[in-house]
C-alpha positions as CSV (number, residue, x, y, z in Angstrom):
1,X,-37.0,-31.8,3.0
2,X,-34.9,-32.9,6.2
3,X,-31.2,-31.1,5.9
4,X,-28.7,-33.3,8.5
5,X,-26.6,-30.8,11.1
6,X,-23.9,-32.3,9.2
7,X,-24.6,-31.0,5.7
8,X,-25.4,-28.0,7.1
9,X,-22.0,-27.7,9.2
10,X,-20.6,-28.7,6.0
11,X,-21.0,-26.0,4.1
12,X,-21.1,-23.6,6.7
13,X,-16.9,-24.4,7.0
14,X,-17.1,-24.2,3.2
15,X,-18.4,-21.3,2.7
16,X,-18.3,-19.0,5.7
17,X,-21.9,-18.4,5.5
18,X,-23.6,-18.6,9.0
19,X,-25.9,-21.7,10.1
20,X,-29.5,-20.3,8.7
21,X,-28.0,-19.2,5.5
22,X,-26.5,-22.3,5.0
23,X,-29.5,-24.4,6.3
24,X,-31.8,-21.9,4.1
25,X,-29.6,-22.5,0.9
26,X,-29.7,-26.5,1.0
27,X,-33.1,-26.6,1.9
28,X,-34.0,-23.9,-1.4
29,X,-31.4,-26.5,-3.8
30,X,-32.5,-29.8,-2.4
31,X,-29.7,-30.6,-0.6
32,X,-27.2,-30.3,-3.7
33,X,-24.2,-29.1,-1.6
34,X,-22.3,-27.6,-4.8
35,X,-25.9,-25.7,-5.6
36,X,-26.5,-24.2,-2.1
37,X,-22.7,-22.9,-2.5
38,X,-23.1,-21.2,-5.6
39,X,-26.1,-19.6,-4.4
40,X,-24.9,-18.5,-1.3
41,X,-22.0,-16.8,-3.5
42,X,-24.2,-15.0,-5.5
43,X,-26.5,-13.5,-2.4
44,X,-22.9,-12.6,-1.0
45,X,-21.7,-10.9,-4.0
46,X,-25.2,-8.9,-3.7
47,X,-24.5,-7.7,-0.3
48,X,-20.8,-7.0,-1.2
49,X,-22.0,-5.1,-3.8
50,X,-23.7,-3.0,-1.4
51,X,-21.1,-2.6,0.6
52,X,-18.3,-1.0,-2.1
53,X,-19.1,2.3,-0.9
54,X,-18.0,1.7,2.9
55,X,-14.7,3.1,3.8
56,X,-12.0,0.6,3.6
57,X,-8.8,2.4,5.0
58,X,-7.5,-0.5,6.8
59,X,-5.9,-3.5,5.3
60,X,-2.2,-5.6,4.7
61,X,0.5,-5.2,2.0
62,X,2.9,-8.1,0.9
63,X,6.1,-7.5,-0.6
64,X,8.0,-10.0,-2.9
65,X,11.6,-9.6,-3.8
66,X,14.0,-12.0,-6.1
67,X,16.7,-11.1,-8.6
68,X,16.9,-7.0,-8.0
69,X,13.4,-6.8,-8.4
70,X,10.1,-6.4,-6.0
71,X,6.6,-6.1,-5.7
72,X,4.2,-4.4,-3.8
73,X,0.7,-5.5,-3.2
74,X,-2.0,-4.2,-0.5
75,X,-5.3,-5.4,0.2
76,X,-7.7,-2.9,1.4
77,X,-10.2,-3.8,4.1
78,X,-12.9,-2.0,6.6
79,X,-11.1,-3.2,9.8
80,X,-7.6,-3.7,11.2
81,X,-8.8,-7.2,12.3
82,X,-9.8,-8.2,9.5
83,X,-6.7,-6.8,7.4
84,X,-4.4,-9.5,9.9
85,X,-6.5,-12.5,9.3
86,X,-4.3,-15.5,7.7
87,X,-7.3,-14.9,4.6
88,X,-6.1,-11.4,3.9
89,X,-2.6,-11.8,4.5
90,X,-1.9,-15.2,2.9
91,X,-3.7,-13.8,-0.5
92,X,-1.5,-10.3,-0.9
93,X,1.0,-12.3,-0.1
94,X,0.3,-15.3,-3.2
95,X,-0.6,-12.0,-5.6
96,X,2.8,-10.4,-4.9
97,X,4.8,-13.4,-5.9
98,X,2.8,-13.6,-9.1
99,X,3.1,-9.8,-9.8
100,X,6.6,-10.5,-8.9
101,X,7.2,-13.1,-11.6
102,X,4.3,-11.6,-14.5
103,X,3.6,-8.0,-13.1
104,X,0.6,-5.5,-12.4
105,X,-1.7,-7.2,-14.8
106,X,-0.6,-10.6,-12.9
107,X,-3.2,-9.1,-9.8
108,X,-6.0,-9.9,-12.1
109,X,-6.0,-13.5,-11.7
110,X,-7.2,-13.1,-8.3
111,X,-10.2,-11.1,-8.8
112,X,-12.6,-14.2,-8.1
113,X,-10.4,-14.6,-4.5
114,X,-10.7,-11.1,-3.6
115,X,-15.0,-11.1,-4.4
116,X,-14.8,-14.2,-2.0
117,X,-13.3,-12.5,0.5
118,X,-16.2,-9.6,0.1
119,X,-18.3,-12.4,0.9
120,X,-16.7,-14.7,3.9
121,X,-15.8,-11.7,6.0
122,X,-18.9,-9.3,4.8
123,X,-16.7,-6.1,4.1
124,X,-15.9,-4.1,1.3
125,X,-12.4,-5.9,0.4
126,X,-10.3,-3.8,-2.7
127,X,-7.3,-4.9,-4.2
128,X,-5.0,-1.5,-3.8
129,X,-1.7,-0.7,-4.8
130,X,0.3,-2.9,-7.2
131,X,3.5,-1.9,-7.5
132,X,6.5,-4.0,-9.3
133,X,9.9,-2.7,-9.6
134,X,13.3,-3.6,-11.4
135,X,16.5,-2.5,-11.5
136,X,17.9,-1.1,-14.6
137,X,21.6,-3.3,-15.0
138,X,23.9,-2.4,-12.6
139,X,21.4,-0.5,-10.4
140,X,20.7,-2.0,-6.9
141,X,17.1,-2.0,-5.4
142,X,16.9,-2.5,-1.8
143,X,13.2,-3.2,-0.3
144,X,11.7,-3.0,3.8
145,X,8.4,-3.9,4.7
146,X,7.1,-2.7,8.1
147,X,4.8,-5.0,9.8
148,X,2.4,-4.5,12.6
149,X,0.3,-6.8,14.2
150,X,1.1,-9.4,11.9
151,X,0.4,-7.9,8.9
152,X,2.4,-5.1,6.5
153,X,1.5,-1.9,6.9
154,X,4.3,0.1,5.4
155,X,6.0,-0.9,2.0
156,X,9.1,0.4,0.5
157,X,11.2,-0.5,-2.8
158,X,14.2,2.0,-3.5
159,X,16.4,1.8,-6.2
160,X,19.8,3.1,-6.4
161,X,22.8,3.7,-8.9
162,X,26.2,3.4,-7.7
163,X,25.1,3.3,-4.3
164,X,26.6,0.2,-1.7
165,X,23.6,-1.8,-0.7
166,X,23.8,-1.2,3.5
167,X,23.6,2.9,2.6
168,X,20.5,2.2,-0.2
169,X,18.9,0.5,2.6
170,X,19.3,3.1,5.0
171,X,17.4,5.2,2.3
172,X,14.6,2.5,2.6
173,X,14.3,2.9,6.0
174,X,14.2,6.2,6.0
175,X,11.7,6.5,3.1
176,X,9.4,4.2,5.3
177,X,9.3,6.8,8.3
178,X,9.9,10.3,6.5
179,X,7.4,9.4,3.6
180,X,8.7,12.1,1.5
181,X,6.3,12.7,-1.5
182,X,8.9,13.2,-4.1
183,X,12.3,12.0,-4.6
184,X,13.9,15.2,-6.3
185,X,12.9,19.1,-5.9
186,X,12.2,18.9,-9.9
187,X,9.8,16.4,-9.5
188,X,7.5,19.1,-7.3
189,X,4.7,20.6,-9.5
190,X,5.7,24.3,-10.4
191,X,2.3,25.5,-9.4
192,X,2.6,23.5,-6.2
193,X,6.0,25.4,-5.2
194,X,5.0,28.5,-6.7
195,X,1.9,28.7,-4.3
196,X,4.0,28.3,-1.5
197,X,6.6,30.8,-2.1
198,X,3.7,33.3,-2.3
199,X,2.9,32.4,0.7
200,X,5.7,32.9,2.5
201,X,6.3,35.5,1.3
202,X,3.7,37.8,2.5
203,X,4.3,35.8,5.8
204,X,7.9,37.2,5.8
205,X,6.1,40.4,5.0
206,X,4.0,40.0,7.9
207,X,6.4,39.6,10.1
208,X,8.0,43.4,9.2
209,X,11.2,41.9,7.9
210,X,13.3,44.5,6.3
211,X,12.5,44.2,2.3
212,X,16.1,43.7,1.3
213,X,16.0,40.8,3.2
214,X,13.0,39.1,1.6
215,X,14.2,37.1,-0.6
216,X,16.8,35.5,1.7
217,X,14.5,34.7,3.9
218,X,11.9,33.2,1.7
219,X,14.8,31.2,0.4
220,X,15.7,29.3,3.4
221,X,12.0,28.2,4.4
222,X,11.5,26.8,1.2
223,X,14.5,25.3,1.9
224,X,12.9,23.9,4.8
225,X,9.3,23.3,2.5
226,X,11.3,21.1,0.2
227,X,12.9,18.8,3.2
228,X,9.9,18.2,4.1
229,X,8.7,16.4,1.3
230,X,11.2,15.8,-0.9
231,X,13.8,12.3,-0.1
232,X,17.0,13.9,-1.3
233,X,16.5,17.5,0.7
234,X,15.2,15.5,4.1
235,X,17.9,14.3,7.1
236,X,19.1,10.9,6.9
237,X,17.1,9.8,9.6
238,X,16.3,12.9,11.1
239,X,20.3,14.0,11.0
240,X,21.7,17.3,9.5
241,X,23.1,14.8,6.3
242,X,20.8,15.0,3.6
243,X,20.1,11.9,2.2
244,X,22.0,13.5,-1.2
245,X,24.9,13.7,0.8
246,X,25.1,10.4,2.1
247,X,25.1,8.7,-1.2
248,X,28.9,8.4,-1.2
249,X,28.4,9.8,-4.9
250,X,26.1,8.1,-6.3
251,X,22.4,8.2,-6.8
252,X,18.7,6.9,-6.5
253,X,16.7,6.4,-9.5
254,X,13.3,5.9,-7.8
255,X,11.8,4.9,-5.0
256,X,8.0,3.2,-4.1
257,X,6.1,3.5,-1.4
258,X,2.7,2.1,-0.4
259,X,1.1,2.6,3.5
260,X,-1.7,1.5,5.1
261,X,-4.9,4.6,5.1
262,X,-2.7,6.2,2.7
């Protein structure tokens, strides 16, 4: 049957399929428009299946924040173009204000929009972190969001107790650069800590350090391990204050982070 450049163009914009596919699609469902769609959903959803083992390390996160509380939500795609793309963007950004108001399972409602994005930009497309916070009463939670190229790369969420709102958010921005792994030297895994202190160990040993000395020695560099990785042993921003020690007393309860190839 004759399909007109229009119908074809048509559902082309609709659908993000290219101008055979389309053509192909109204030609196989006799020019039913809604028909060709659905079909050229379901060969998408085939080829996007296909595609769920690709590597998809690039993408955006959104972050939503109302009432001492925030959410986190990231998108996972193949490519950095892609991942700024108003279709990408615009959709963590709508599923963080829901998760925001209903929560993790609030994501969910957006499964069919994230399989459609598998299809119109032909890459394996993942719904990643979801993260909502809220403080416990009279905590504060402070938020930052780093963006590049239009899109959020770097998400943070810190809460605090007793802590004035411009020195919690210092923590957040420190938290987005030093990406500790831990906020507290008890939440490191024994076995974790225990490795490394072997290790260093027979590096001080090594090294023909006088035995006596051992243990002072092995003390400070896990000093050193521990700032690396954990929030409230790392310099404020690099500085010789710990980020303890800049709490004017008080405390953070937890803290979120989500990055981009993380």
């Amino acid at each position: 049957m004759s399909i007109s450049a229009k119908d074809v163009k048509a559902l082309r914009d609709a659908t993000g399929a290219g101008m055979m596919d389309a053509k192909k699609a109204l030609v196989e469902c006799g020019g039913d428009a809604e028909a060709a769609s659905q079909l050229l959903r379901e060969k998408g959803l085939a080829k996007a299946a296909a595609r769920s083992d690709r590597e998809n390390t690039e993408g955006t996160i959104a972050l939503a924040a109302a009432d001492n509380a925030a959410a986190i939500v990231q998108i996972k795609t193949e490519t950095d173009f892609s991942a700024k793309s108003d279709a990408v963007t615009s959709l963590a950004s709508a599923i963080a204000d829901r998760v925001l108001d209903g929560g993790p399972p609030a994501a969910q409602d957006f499964a069919d929009a994230i399989e459609d994005l598998r299809v119109t930009i032909s890459e394996n497309v993942e719904l990643g972190a979801v993260e909502r916070i809220e403080g416990a009463p009279g905590n504060l939670v402070d938020t930052y969001l780093h963006s590049q190229d239009g899109r959020g790369v770097n998400a943070v969420v810190v809460e605090g107790s007793g802590v004035s709102r411009d020195d919690l958010h210092q923590v957040a921005l420190h938290v987005a650069f030093a990406k500790p792994s831990y906020l507290s030297t008890d939440e490191v895994p024994a076995i974790e800590a225990d490795r490394e202190r072997a290790s260093l160990l027979e590096i001080t040993k090594a090294e023909g350090k006088p035995e006596q000395a051992w243990d002072k020695i092995v003390n400070g560099r896990m000093r050193g391990w521990h700032a690396e990785r954990v929030l409230l042993e790392q310099g404020l921003h690099g500085d010789k204050t710990t980020v303890k020690s800049s709490l004017g007393g008080g405390s953070i309860a937890r803290f979120v982070q989500v990055v981009i190839g993380t």
